[in-house]
NUDODO-314940 format. One record per residue (C-alpha): residue number from 0; residue in one letter; y, x, z. Coordinates in nm, 3 decimals, m for minus. Example, Ala and Ser with C-alpha at 12.3 -4.5 7.8 and 13.67 -1.06 7.14 Angstrom:
// residues 2
R    nr   rest        c2        c1        c3
R     0      A    m0.450     1.230     0.780
R     1      S    m0.106     1.367     0.714
//
This chain:
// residues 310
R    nr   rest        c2        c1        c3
R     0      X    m0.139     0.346     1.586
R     1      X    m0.112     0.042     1.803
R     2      X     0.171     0.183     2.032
R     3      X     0.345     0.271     1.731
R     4      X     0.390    m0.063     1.578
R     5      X     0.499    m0.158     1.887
R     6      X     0.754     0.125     1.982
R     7      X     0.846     0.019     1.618
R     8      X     0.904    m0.304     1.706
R     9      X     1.108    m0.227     2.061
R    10      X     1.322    m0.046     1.836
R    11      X     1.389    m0.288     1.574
R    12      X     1.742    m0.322     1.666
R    13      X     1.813     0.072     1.585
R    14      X     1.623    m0.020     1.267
R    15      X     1.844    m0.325     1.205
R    16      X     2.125    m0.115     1.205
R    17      X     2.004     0.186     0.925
R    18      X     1.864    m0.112     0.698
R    19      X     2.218    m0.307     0.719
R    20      X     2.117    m0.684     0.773
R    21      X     2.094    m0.890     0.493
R    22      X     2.370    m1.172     0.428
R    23      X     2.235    m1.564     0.482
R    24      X     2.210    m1.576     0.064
R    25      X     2.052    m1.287     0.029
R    26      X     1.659    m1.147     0.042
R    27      X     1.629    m0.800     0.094
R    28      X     1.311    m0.701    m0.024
R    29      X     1.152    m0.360     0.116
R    30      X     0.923    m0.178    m0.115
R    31      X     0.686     0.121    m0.150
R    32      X     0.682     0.316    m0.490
R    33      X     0.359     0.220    m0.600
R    34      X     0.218     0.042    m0.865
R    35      X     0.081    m0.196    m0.596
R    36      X     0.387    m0.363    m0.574
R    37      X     0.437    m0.400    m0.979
R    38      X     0.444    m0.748    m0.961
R    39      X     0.783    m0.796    m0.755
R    40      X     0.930    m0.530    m0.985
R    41      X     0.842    m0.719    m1.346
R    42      X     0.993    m1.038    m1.140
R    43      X     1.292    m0.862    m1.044
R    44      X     1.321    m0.671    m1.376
R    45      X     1.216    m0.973    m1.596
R    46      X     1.463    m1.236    m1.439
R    47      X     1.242    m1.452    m1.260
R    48      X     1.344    m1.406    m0.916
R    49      X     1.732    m1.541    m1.038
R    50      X     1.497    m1.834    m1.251
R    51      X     1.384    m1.951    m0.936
R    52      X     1.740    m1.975    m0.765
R    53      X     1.667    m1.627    m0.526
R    54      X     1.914    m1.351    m0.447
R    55      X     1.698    m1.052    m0.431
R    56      X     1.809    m0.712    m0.341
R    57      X     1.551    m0.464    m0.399
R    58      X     1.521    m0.166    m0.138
R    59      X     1.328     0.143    m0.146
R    60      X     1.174     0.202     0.196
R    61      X     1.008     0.575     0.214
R    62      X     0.784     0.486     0.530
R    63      X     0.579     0.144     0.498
R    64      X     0.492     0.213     0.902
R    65      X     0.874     0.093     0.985
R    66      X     0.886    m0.235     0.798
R    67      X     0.659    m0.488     1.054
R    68      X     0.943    m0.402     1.283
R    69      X     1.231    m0.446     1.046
R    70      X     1.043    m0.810     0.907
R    71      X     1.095    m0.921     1.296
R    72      X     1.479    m0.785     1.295
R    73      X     1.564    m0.928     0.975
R    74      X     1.702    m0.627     0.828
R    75      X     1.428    m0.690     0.535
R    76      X     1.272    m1.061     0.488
R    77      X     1.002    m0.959     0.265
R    78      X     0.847    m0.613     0.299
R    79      X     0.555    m0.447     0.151
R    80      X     0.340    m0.286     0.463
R    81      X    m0.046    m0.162     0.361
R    82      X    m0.302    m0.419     0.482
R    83      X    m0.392    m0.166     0.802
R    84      X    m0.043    m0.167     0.939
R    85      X     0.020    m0.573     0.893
R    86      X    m0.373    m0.657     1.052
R    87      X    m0.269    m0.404     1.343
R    88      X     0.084    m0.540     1.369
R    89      X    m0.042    m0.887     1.381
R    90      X    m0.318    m0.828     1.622
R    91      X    m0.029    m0.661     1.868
R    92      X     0.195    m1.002     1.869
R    93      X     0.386    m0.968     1.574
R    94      X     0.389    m1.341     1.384
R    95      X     0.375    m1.187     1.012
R    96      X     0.238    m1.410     0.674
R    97      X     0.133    m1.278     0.389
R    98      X     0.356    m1.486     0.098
R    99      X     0.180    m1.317    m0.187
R   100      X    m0.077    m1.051    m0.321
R   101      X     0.001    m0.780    m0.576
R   102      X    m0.275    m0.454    m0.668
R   103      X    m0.593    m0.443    m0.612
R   104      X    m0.865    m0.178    m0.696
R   105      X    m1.165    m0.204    m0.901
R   106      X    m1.386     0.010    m1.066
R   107      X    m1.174     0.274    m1.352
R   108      X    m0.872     0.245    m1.141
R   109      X    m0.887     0.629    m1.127
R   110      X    m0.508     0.693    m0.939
R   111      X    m0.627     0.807    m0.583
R   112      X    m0.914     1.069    m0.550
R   113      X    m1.014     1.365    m0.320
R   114      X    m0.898     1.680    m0.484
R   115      X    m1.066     2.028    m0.358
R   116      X    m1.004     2.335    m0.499
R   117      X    m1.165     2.491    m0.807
R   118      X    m1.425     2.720    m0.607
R   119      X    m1.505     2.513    m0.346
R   120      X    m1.886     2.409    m0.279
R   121      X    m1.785     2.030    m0.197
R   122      X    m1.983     1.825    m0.339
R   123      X    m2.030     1.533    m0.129
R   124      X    m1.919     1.275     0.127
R   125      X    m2.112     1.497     0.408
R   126      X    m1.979     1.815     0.256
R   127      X    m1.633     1.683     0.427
R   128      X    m1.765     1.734     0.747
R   129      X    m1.629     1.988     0.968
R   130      X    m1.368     2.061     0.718
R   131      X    m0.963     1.976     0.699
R   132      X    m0.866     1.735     0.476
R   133      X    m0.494     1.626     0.446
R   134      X    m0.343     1.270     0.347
R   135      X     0.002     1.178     0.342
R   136      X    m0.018     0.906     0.664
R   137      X    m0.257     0.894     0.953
R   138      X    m0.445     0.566     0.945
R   139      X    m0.276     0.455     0.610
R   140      X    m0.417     0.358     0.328
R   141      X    m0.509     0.607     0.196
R   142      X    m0.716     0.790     0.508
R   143      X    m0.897     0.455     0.544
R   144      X    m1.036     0.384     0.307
R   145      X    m1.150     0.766     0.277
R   146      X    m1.336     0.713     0.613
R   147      X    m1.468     0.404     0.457
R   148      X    m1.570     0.603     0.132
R   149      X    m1.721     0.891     0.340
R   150      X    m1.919     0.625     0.562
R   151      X    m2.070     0.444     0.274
R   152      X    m2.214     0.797     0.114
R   153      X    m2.367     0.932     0.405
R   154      X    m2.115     1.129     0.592
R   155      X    m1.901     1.124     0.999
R   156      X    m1.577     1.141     0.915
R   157      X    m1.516     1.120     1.312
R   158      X    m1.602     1.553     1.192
R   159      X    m1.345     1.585     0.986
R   160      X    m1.015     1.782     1.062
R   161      X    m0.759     1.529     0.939
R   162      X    m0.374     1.605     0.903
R   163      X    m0.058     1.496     0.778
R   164      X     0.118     1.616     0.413
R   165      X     0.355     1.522     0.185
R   166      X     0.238     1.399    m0.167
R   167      X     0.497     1.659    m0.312
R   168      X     0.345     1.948    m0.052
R   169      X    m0.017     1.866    m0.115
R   170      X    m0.088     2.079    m0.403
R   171      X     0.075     2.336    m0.224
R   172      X    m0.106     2.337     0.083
R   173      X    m0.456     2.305    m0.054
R   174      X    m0.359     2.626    m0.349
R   175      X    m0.236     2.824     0.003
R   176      X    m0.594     2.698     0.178
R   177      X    m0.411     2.523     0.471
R   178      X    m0.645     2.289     0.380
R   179      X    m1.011     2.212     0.206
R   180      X    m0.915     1.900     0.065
R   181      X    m0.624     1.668    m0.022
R   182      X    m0.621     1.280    m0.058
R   183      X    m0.405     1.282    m0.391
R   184      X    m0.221     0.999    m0.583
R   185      X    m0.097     1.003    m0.927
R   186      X     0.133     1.190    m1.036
R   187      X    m0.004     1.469    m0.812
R   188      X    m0.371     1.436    m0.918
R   189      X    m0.298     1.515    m1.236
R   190      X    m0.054     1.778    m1.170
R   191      X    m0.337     1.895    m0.966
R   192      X    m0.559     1.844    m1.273
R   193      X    m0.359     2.004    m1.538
R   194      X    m0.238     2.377    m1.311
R   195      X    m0.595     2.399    m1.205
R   196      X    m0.474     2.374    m0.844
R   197      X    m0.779     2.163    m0.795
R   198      X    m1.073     1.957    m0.880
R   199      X    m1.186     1.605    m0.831
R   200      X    m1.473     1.535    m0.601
R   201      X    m1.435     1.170    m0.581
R   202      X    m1.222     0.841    m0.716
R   203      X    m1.321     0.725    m0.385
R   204      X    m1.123     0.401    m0.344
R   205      X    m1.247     0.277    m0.724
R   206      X    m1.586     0.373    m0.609
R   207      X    m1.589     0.163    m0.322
R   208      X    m1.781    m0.197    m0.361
R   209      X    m1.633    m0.469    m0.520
R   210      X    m1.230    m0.524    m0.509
R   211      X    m1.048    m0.351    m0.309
R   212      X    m0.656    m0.554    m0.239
R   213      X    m0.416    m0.280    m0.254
R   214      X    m0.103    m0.447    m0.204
R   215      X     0.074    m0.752    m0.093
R   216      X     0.404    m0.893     0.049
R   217      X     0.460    m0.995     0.394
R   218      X     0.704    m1.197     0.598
R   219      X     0.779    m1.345     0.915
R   220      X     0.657    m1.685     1.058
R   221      X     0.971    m1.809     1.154
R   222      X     1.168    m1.662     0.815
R   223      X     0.932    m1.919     0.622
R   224      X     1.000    m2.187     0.887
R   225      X     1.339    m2.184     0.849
R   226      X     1.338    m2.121     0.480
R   227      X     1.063    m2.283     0.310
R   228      X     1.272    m2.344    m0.018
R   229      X     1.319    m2.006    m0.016
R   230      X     0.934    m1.898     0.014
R   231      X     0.837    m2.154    m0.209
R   232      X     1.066    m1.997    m0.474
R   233      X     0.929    m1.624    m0.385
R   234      X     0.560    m1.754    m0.461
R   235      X     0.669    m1.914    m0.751
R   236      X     0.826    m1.617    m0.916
R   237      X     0.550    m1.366    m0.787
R   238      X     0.294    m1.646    m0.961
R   239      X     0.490    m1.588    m1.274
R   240      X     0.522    m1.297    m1.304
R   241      X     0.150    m1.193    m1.237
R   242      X     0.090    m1.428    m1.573
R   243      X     0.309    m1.290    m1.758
R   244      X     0.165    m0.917    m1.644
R   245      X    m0.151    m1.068    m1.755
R   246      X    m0.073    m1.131    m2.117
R   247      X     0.125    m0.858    m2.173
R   248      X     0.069    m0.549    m1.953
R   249      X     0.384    m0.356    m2.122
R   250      X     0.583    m0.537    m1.881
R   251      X     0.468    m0.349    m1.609
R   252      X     0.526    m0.004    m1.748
R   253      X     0.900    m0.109    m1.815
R   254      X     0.967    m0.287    m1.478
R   255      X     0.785     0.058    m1.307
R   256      X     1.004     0.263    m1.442
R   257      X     1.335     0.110    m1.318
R   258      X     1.203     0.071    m0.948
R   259      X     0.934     0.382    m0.889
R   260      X     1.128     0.742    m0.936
R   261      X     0.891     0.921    m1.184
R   262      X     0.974     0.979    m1.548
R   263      X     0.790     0.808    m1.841
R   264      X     0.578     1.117    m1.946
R   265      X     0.472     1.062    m1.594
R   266      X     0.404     0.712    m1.564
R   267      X     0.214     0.724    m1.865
R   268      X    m0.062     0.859    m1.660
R   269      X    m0.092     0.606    m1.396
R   270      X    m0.418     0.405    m1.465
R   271      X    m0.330     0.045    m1.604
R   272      X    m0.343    m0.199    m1.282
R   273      X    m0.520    m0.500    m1.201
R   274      X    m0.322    m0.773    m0.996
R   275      X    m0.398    m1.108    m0.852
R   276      X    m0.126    m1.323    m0.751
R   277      X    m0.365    m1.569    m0.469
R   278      X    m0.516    m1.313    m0.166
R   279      X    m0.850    m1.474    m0.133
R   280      X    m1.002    m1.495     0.252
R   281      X    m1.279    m1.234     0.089
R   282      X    m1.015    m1.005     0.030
R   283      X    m0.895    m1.018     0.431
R   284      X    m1.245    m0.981     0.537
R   285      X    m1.301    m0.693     0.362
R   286      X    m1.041    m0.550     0.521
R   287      X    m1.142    m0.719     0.863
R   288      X    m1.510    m0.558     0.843
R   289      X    m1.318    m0.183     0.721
R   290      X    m1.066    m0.212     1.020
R   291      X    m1.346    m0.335     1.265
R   292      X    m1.572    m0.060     1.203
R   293      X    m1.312     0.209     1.223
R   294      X    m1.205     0.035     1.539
R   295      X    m0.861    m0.036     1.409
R   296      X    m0.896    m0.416     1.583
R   297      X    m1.040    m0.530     1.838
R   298      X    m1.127    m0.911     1.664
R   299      X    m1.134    m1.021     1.286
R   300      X    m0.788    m1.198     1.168
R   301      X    m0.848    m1.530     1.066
R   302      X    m0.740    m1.563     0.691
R   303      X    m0.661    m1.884     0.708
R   304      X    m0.364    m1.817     0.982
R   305      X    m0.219    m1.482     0.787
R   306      X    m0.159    m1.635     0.437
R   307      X     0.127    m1.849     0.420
R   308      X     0.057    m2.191     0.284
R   309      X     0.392    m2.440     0.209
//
């Protein structure tokens, strides 16, 4: 994983080039299609980012891996990566802050669990063992915090037969028996649910302890340097717009439909979000002690050097 976000960053320039480079006025803004994110879409979709004097162009970016490197080639100057791939990318040399937070999961946030067919004898986290599980990114968020899951409850995942599959493929591959087990995400859960493809074994990232920070927006060191007006006026707008998500969560259905590609009757399964707009240093350390043990870094990141402060 390390040598990729590096590769990734040696080849920023090709990057810079499919991303087309952003004009001085304008922020491009790279972002997953998650729910995570929610909180730049109700600012976008509610106004607040033109409030707050900011040209915003919102991109879809299918591969969250690629967007360290195109932070440091300015072809995006706010991106979305999971917390794995910024800790990694930072611990490599890459001078990325984090300007704001967005999801975060608690306990009933039931969109992300590990789905195994209707016959199977999985029961547990050590029933996992020795078996092939597919998720839809090596090391991303996802797999993590599965390793993390299966650590906690008494089983190696270091025995487990991972591999790579689509989110659209999953359902597929686990009905065909390519594989025991999928790490599914809504709407694909519940399509899972509903054609008795599968069965859930585990909400394993809402049963994890505590809050779990699911999503936040990153930039570079020197962007913020030479724009703090700019980044000042981000935060402000991301600040709003988490208050105004907090008093009335029907904003967040409406902005998620213009910005994540999945009909209403769709949406209206996710589970309803929880978002904080501050990332608190208990937040990074959780993810410091997760990374550390699964010897994704080599040292904890100081907190205090990775959020951006004006």
């Amino acid at each position: 994983m390390r040598d990729r976000i590096i590769g990734l960053a040696v080849t920023a320039g090709v990057l810079a080039a499919a991303l087309s480079p952003a004009r001085a006025d304008k922020i491009v803004l790279g972002f997953s299609a998650s729910t995570a994110f929610s909180t730049a879409f109700v600012a976008a979709n509610e106004g607040l980012f033109k409030k707050h004097g900011l040209d915003i162009e919102m991109k879809l970016v299918p591969n969250s891996s690629t967007t360290p490197a195109a932070l440091m080639a300015d072809s995006l100057q706010v991106a979305t990566p999971t917390a794995p791939i910024t800790m990694q990318a930072i611990e490599q040399g890459l001078d990325l802050v984090v300007l704001a937070g967005g999801g975060y999961y608690t306990k009933g946030i039931e969109d992300v669990a590990v789905m195994v067919r209707p016959d199977s004898p999985i029961k547990t986290a050590k029933d996992f063992e020795g078996k092939r599980v597919a998720t839809a990114g090596l090391n991303g968020f996802l797999h993590v915090l599965f390793r993390k899951w299966m650590a906690d409850n008494g089983g190696d995942y270091k025995k487990v037969n991972f591999t790579e599959a689509a989110f659209a493929q999953q359902i597929d591959v686990l009905r065909g028996g390519q594989v025991d087990a999928i790490l599914a995400v809504q709407p694909f859960l519940s399509r899972g649910l509903e054609t008795n493809a599968g069965k859930v074994v585990a909400y394993y990232i809402a049963a994890l302890e505590g809050e779990t920070l699911s999503g936040w927006f990153v930039a570079t060191r020197a962007w913020t340097a030479k724009n703090p007006k700019d980044a000042a006026a981000f935060q402000a707008a991301m600040k709003e717009a988490t208050d105004m998500m907090q008093k009335d969560p029907s904003i967040v259905r409406t902005a998620n439909l213009v910005y994540i590609p999945f009909p209403a009757e769709v949406q209206a399964k996710f589970s309803e979000g929880k978002y904080r707009f501050e990332v608190q240093p208990e937040a990074i350390d959780k993810w410091n002690k997760i990374a550390l043990e699964q010897n994704m870094l080599k040292k904890p990141l100081d907190p205090a050097k990775i959020v951006y402060k004006p």
